[in-house]
C-alpha positions in Angstrom: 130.3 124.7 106.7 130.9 121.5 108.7 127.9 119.5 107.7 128.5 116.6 107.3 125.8 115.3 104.7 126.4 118.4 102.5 129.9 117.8 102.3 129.2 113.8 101.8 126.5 114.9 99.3 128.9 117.1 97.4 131.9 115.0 97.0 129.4 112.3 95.1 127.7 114.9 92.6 130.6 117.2 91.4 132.1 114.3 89.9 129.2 113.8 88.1 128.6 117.1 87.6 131.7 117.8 86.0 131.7 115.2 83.6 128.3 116.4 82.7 130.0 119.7 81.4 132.4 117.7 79.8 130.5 115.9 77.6 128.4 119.3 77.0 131.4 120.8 76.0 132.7 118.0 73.8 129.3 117.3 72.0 128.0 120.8 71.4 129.4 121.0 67.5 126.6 118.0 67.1 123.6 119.0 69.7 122.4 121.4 72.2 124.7 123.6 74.5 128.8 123.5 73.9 131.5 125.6 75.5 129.8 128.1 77.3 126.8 126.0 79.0 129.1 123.1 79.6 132.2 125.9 80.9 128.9 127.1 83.4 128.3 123.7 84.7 132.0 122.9 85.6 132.5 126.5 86.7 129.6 126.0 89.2 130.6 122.9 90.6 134.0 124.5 91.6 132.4 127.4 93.0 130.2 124.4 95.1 132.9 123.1 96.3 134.5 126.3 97.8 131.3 127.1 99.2 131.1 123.7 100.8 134.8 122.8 102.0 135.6 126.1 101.9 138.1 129.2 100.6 141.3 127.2 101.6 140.5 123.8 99.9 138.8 125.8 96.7 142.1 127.8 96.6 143.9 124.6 96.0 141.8 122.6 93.5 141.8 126.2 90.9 144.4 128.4 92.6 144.3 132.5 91.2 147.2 131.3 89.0 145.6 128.2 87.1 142.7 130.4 86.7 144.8 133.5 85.2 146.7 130.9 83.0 143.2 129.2 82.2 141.8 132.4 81.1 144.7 133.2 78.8 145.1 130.2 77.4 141.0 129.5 76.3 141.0 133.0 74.4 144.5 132.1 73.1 142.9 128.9 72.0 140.2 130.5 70.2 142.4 133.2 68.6 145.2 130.4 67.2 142.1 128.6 65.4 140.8 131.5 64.1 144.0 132.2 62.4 144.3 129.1 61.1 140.7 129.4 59.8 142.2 133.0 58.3 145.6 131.4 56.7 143.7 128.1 55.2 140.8 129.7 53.9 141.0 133.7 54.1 138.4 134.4 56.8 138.6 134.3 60.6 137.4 131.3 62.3 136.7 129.5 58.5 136.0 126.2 58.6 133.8 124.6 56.0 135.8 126.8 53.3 139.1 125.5 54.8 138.0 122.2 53.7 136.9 121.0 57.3 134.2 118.5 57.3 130.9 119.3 58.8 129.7 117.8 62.2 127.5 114.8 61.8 125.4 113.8 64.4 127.0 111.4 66.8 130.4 111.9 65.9 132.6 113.8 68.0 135.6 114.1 66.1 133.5 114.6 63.0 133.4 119.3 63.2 136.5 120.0 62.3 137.5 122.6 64.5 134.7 123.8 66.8 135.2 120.8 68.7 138.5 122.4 69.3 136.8 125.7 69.7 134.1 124.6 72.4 136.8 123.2 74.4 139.0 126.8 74.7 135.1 128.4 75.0 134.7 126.0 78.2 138.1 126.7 79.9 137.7 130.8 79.5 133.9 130.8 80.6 135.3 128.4 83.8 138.0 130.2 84.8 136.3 133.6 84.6 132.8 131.9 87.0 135.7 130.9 89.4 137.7 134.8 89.1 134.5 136.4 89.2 133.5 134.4 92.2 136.5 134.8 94.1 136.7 138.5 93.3 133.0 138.9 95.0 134.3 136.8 97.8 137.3 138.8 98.6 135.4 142.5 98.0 132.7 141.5 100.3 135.6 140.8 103.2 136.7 144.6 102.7 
């Protein structure tokens, strides 16, 4: 696409846009939305800006490799604090029998770990838009 005001337009809101999901991902222990709707909104402004600047320059902000490593690593995420969960207080993804404190409103650091948990939630759900995207991109070439 070589418009201009789109691409002008675009570099200005996926900043934006991304810390949006973000803070999503970082408050949803404590409010509406978390890993996956915040994951959505930073997927989707990576899959705006290969659609804008194109396959090339998408390719190089989240290569196929950061986004296989990406995927592995949220689920591993996940599955190492749900273990910990299981070792502290005998059940899979425990927390409030571990002895982790409860979220209270407007306190991020304040859910023990789901914080933690939202976060590895928000890097899978990313990385698969972005695979998922790509492997729709490159099927529809063949």
């Amino acid at each position: 696409m070589n418009d201009i005001i789109i691409k002008n337009i675009t570099r200005i809101i996926i900043p934006f846009a991304q810390m949006y999901g973000i803070f999503i991902i970082l408050n949803g222990h404590i409010s509406p939305g978390g890993g996956f709707a915040g994951g959505a909104i930073i997927g989707t402004t990576l899959i705006l800006y290969t659609l804008v600047f194109g396959r090339e320059k998408g390719k190089k902000k989240f290569s196929h490799k950061m986004s296989e490593i990406s995927e592995s690593g949220g689920i591993m995420l996940f599955v190492i604090i749900g273990m910990i969960g299981m070792i502290t207080a005998g059940a899979f993804l425990s927390n409030l029998s571990g002895g982790f404190p409860q979220g209270q409103l407007g306190e991020i650091l304040s859910g023990g770990f789901i914080p933690i948990l939202m976060i590895g939630i928000g890097i899978k759900v990313t990385s698969t838009m972005i695979s998922l995207f790509n492997l729709l991109i490159d099927e529809e070439k063949l």
